[in-house]
C-alpha positions in Angstrom: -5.6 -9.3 -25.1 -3.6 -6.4 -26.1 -4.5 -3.3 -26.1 -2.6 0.3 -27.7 -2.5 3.7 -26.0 -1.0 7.0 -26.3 -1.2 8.1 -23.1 -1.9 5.4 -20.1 -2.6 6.7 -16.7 -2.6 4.3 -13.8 -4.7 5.7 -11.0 -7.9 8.0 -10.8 -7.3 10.3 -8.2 -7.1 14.3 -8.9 -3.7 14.1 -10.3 -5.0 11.0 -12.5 -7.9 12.9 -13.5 -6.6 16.4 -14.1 -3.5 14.9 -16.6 -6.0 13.4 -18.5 -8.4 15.9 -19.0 -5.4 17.7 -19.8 -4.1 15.9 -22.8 -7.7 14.7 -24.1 -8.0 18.1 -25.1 -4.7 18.2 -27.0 -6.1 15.9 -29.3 -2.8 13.8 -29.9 -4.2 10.2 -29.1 -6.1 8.0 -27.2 -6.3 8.4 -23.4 -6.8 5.0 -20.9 -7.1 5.6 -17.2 -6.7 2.4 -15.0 -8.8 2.4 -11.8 -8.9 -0.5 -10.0 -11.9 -0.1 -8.2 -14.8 2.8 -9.0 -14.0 6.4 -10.5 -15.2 7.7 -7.0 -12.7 5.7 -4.8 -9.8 7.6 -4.3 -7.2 9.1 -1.8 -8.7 12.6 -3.0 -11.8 12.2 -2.4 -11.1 11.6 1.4 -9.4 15.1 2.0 -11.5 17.4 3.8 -9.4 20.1 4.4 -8.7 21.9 1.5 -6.6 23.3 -1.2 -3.8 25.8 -0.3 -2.9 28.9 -2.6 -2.4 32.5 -2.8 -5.4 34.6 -3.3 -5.8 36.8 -0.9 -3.2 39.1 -1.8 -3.8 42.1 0.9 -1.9 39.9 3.4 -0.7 36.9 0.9 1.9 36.2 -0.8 3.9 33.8 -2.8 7.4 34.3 -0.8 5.0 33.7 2.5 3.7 30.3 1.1 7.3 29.2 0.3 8.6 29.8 3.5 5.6 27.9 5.5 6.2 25.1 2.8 10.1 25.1 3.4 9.9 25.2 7.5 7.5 22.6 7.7 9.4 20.3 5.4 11.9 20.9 7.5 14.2 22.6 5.2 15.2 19.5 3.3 11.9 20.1 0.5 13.6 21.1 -3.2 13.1 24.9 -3.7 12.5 24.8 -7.0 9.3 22.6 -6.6 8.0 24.4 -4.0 8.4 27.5 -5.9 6.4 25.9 -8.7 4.0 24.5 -7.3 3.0 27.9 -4.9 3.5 30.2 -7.9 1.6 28.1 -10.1 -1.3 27.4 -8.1 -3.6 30.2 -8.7 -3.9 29.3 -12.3 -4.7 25.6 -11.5 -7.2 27.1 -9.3 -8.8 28.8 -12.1 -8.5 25.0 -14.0 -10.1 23.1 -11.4 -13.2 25.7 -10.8 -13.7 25.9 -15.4 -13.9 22.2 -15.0 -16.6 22.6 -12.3 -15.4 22.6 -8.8 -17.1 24.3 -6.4 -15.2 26.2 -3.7 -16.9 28.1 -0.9 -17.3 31.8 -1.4 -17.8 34.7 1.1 -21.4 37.3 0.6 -18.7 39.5 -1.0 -18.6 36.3 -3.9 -14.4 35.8 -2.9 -12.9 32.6 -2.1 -13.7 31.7 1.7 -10.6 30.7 3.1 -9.7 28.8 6.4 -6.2 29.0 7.9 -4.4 24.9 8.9 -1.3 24.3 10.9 2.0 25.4 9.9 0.2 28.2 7.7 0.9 31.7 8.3 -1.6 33.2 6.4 -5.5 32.2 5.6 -4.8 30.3 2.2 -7.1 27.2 2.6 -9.8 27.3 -0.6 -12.4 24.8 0.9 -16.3 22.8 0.3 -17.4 23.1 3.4 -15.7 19.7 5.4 -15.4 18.1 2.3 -13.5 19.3 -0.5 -11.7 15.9 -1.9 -15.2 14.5 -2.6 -15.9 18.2 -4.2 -12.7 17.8 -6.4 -13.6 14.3 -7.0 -17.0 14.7 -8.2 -16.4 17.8 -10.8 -13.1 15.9 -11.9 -15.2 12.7 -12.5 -17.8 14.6 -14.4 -15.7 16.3 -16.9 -13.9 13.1 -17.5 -17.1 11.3 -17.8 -18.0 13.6 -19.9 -15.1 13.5 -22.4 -15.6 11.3 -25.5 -11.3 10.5 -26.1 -10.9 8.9 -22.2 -11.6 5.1 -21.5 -12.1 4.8 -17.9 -11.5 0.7 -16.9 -13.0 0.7 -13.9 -12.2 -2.3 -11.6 -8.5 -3.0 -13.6 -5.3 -3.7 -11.9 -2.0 -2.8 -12.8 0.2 -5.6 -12.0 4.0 -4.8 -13.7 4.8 -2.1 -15.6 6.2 -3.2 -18.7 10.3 -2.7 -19.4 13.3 -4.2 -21.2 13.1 -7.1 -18.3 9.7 -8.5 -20.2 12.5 -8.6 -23.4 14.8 -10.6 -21.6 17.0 -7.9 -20.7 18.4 -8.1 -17.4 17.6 -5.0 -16.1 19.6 -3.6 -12.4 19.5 -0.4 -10.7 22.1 0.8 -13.1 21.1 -0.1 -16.1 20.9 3.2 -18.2 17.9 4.1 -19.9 15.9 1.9 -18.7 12.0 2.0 -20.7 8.5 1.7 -19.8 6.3 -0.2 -22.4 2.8 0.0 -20.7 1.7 -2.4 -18.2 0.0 -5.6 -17.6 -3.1 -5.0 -16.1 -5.7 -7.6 -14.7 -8.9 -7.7 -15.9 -11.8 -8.4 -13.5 -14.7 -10.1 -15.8 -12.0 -12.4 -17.5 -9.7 -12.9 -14.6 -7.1 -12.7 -16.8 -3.7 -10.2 -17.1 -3.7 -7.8 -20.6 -1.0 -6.3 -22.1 -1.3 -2.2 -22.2 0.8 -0.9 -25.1 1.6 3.1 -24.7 3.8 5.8 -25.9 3.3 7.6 -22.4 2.4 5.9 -18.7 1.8 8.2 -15.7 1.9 6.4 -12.5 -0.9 8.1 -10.5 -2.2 5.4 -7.7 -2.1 7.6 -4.7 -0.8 6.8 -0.9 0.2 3.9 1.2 -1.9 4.4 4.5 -3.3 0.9 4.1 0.4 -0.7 5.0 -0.7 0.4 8.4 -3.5 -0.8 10.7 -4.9 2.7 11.4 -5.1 5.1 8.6 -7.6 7.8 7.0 -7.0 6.4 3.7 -9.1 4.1 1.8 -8.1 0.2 1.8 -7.3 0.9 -2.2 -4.1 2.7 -0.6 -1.7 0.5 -1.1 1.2 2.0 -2.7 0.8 0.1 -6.2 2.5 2.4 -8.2 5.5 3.2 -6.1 5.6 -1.3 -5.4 5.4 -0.9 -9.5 8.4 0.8 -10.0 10.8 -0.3 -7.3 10.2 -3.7 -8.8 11.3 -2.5 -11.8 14.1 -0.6 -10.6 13.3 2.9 -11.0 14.4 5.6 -7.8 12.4 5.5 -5.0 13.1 7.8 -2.5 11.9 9.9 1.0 10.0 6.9 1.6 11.2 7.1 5.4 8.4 10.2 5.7 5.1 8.8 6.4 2.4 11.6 7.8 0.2 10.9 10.5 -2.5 13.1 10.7 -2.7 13.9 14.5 -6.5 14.1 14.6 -8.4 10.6 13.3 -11.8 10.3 14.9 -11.4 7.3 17.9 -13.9 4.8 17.3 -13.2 1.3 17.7 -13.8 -0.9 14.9 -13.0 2.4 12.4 -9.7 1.8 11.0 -9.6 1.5 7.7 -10.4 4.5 6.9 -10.4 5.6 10.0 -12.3 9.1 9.8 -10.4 12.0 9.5 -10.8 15.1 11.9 -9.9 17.9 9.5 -7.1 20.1 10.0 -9.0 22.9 9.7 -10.8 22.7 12.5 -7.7 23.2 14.6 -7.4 26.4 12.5 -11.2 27.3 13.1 -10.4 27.3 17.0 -10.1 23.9 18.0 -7.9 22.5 20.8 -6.5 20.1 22.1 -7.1 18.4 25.6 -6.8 15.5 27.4 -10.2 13.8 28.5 -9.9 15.5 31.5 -9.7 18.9 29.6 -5.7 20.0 30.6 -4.6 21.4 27.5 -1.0 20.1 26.8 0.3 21.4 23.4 2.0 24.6 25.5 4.6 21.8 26.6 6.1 21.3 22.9 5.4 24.2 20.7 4.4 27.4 21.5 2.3 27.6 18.2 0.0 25.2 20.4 -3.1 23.1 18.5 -1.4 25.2 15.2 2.0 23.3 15.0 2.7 21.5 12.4 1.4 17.6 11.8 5.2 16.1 12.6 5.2 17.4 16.1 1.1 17.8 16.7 1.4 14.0 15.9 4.6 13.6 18.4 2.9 15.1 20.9 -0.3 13.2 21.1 1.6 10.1 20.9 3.5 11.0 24.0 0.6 12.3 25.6 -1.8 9.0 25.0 1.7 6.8 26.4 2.6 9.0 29.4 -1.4 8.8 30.7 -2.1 5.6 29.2 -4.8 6.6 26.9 -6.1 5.2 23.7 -7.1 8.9 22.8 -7.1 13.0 23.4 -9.6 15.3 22.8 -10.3 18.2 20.1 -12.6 20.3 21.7 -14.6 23.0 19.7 -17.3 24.0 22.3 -15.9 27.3 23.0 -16.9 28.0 19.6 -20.8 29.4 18.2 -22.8 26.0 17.5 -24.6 27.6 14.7 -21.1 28.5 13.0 -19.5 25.1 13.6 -22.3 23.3 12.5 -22.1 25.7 8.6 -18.3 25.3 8.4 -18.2 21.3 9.5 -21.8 19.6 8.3 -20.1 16.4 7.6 -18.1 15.9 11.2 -21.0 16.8 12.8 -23.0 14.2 11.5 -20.5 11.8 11.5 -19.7 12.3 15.2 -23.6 12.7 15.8 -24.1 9.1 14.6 -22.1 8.0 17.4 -23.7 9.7 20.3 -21.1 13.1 20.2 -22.2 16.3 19.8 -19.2 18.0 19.1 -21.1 22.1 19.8 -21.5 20.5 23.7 -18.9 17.3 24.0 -15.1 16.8 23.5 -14.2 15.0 20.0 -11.5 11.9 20.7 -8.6 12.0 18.6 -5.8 9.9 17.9 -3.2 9.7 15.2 -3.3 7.6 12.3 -1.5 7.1 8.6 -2.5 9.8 6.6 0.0 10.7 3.8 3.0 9.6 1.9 5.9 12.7 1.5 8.4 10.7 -0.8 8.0 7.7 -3.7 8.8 7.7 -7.1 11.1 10.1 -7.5 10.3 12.8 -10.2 11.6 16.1 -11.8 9.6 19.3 -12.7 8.2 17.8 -15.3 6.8 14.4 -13.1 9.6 12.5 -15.5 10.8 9.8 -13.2 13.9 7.8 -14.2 12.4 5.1 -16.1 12.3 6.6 -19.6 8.4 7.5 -21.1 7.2 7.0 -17.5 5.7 9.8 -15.3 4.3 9.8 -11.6 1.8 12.4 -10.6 0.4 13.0 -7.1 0.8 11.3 -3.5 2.9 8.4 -5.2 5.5 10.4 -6.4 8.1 12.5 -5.0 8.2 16.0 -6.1 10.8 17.3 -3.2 7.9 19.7 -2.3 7.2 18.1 0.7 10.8 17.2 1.9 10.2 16.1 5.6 6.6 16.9 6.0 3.9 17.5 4.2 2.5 21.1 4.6 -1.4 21.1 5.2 -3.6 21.4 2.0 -0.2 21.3 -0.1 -0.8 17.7 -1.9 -4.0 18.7 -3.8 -2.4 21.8 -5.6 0.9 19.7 -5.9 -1.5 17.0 -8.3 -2.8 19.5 -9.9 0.5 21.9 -10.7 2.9 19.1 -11.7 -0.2 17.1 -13.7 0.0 20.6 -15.9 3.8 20.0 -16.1 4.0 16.2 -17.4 1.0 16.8 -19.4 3.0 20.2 -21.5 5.7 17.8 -21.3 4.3 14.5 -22.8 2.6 16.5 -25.1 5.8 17.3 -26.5 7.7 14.5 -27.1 4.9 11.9 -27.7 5.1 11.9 -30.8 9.0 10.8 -30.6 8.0 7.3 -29.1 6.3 4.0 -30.9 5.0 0.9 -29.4 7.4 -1.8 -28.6 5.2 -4.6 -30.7 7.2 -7.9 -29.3 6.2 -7.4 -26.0 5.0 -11.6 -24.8 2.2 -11.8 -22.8 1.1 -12.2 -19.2 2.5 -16.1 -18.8 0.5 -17.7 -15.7 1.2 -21.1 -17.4 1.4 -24.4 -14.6 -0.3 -21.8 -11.8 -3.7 -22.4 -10.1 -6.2 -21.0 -9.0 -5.8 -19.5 -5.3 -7.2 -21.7 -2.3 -5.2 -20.1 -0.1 -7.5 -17.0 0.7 -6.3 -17.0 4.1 -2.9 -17.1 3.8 -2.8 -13.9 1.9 -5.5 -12.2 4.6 -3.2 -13.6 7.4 -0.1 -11.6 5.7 -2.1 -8.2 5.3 -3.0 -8.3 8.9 0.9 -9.0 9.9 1.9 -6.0 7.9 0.0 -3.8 9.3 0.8 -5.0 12.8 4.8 -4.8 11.9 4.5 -1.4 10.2 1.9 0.5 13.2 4.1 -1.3 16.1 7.9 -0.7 14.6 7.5 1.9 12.0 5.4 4.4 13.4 5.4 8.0 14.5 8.4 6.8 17.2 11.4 4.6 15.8 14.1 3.0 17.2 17.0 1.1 15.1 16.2 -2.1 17.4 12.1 -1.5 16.1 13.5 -0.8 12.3 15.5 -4.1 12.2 12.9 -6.3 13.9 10.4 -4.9 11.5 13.0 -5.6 8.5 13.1 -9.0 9.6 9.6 -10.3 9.9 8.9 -8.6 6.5 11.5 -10.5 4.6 9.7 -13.6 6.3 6.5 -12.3 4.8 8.2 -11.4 1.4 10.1 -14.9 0.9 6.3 -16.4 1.5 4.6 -14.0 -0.5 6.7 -14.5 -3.6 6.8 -18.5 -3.3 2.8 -17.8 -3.3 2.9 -15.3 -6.1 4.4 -18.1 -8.7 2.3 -20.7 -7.7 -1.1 -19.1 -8.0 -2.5 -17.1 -10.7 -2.7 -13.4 -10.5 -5.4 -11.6 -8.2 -5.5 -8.3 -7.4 -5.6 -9.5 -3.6 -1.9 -11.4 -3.6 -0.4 -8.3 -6.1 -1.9 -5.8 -3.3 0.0 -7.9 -1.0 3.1 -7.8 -2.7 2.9 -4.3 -2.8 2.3 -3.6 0.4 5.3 -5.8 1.4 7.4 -3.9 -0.8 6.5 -0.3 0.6 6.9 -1.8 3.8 10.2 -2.7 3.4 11.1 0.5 1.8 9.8 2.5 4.5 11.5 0.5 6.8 14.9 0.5 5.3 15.1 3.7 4.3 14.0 5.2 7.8 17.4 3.1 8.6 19.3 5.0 6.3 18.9 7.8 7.9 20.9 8.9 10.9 19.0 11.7 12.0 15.8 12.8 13.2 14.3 15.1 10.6 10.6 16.2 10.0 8.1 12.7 10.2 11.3 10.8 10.8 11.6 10.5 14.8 14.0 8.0 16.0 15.4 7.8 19.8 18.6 6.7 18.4 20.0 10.2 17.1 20.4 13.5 18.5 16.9 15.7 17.9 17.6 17.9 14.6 18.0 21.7 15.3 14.9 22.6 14.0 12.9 20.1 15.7 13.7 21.4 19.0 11.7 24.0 20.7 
């Protein structure tokens, strides 16, 4: 089947969402959104933390954001996006709460705001312990809601479509390279469609599944920026891979594993050992309020040097009654499992939690493959540069969706439909009996990427890791041509890829700088304390 768009948006996160409701009400064309599993199921809708912005303007300030941004980026974020994105955040506030969103207020009726690590101010607009789902749900209704959106739930984008599908031998430095759409599987057919569109905005969220701990959903496995590497567009950054110092420890949780929010850290929290020795005074003296980077570092070393599978968050200290109103959801999470976090210790460890570069973008979200944007964790902004600020990536989805969506809006009307694109050919492939071999290979990557490319490199680690995903790639592809398409062996392939990118760009650099730690170079200046 083929199918014709103006505007086709791959992914159903909040910068999905937001972009679409953004150019449905432009009323220049019909609006697709590719989710390839439910509306609900997305890398937003697991952020608990919050939404960071300038609102309190008695002690707030724009310059104050940018700095916090820039220092825990380590320096190497692009000004000019973080300048956007802060200075343009109260009026996607404004956006978010006239499409619905609920943010917690104070008896006053003002904005209720926490303070996370690495902030300098309290900045942090919040639903309770929840606010992703709270995005989430007011995003899904309004889109739900919207007569020019078709929502295909359960679809998978397997290629985007360039001058390659043409014939066209496309490289890295073939100019003006195109985007045509995409071929997307369809679940009830089991068959791959062609997506025709003037625009496509890449918006399929974070990687975290590459790894065999993360607080992201299984869906998380970097599709979009897989996607365009394949089809040579600029990937970059990929080398800066957040772990988010505090996932819940419970064996068996990994994927997600459940997050422990940043903001509890903020409320009071701190960290300990089992034993209850606090140990953060021994690598920043911003203690349990350091950035993620070296929060992250820290633990790691700790759990190695003691031979632990876990530290402790511990909020005792703190009024029951208050912790229980400002974290409902933790508490009954860790209740389930026999903690009561008002009298016991909460075990922590790090885990995968956020994506700083991928498909590389400019202040409009314009990547470099002509008519095709990238919105949210999968692209790369520069705002994040070597680590992601806390309660930065929600605005940034929301900011820069505003951006490509002014910007598509503009020149949409300049582009046509490429009408000789062939279809999907799975002619002389089979169906898949294989399962395991493909199950097998997620497993491998995940053990590759958590024991080389973790929160401690080493060149020896990178290049081993290198090597046994090439392995896993020469298999994969063999597979890939042999069977016909499922969302399981593309997911693979995807994974693969952002492995490998991960990996070898982490070699390329010859330094240690924000999430990238290696013992191979000399500490950056600004990592030292």
């Amino acid at each position: 089947m083929v199918y014709k768009y103006d505007f086709l948006i791959i992914g159903a996160g909040v910068a999905g969402m937001s972009y679409a409701l953004k150019v449905a009400r432009a009323k220049k064309g019909r609006v697709c959104m590719i989710c390839k599993s439910t509306l609900d199921e997305a890398n937003t809708a697991f952020a608990q933390g919050g939404v960071a912005s300038v609102t309190n303007l008695l002690v707030d300030d724009f310059d104050k954001h940018i700095q916090d941004t820039m220092i825990a980026g380590d320096y190497i974020s692009d000004r000019q996006a973080v300048e956007q994105v802060v200075r343009n955040a109260p009026e996607q506030i404004k956006e978010l709460v006239g499409w619905g969103v609920n943010f917690d207020r104070n008896a006053d009726g003002q904005f209720d705001l926490h303070r996370e690590g690495g902030h300098s101010e309290f900045r942090i607009l919040h639903h309770a312990d929840d606010t992703g789902a709270e995005i989430q749900r007011g995003l899904m209704a309004a889109v739900r809601a919207c007569p020019d959106i078709d929502v295909k739930e359960g679809h998978f984008a397997v290629e985007i479509i360039t001058q390659h599908h043409l014939g066209v031998r496309v490289t890295r430095r073939t100019p003006n390279i195109t985007c045509y759409g995409a071929y997307v599987l369809n679940p009830e057919t089991e068959k791959v469609d062609t997506y025709l569109a003037r625009v496509t905005v890449m918006c399929t969220g974070g990687v975290g599944a590459v790894y065999q701990t993360t607080t992201n959903p299984v869906i998380a496995t970097g599709d979009g920026e897989a996607m365009v590497y394949r089809a040579k567009g600029t990937v970059k950054d990929m080398e800066f891979v957040q772990f988010h110092p505090t996932a819940l420890y419970h064996a068996g949780e990994t994927h997600p594993a459940y997050l422990i929010t940043e903001a509890m850290r903020g409320y009071g929290g701190i960290l300990k050992l089992p034993n209850g020795e606090t140990f953060m005074e021994k690598y920043d003296e911003r203690l349990s309020l350091a950035p993620r980077d070296i929060v992250a570092r820290a633990i790691d070393k700790e759990m190695k040097i003691h031979g632990l599978d876990h530290v402790c968050l511990d909020v005792t200290h703190k009024d029951a009654e208050e912790t229980r109103h400002h974290f409902p959801n933790i508490y009954q999470k860790c209740l389930s499992i026999g903690i009561d976090i008002t009298k016991d210790f909460i075990p922590v460890r790090p885990a995968a939690h956020y994506m700083c570069g991928g498909i590389k973008v400019d202040l409009n979200g314009c990547s470099s493959i002509d008519r095709l944007y990238a919105l949210g964790e999968c692209s790369c902004t520069g705002l994040h540069g070597g680590n992601r600020l806390a309660s930065n990536s929600l605005i940034e989805a929301v900011v820069y969706a505003e951006a490509a969506a002014r910007h598509s809006l503009e020149h949409v009307d300049l582009y046509d439909y490429h009408d000789h694109i062939p279809e999907w050919n799975d002619e002389g492939t089979m169906t898949n009996e294989e399962q395991v071999l493909i199950t097998q290979s997620v497993k491998e990557v995940g053990e590759i990427m958590s024991n080389y490319v973790g929160i401690v490199r080493s060149d020896l680690r990178l290049h081993r890791a290198w090597n046994r995903l090439d392995i896993l790639y020469e298999e994969t592809e063999q597979l890939f041509k042999r069977v016909r398409a499922t969302r399981d062996i593309c997911e693979l392939r995807n994974m693969i890829n952002v492995g490998y990118l991960i990996t070898r760009q982490a070699l390329e650099r010859k330094e240690c700088r924000g999430l990238h730690f290696t013992l191979d170079y000399p500490q950056h200046a600004y990592d030292k304390k």
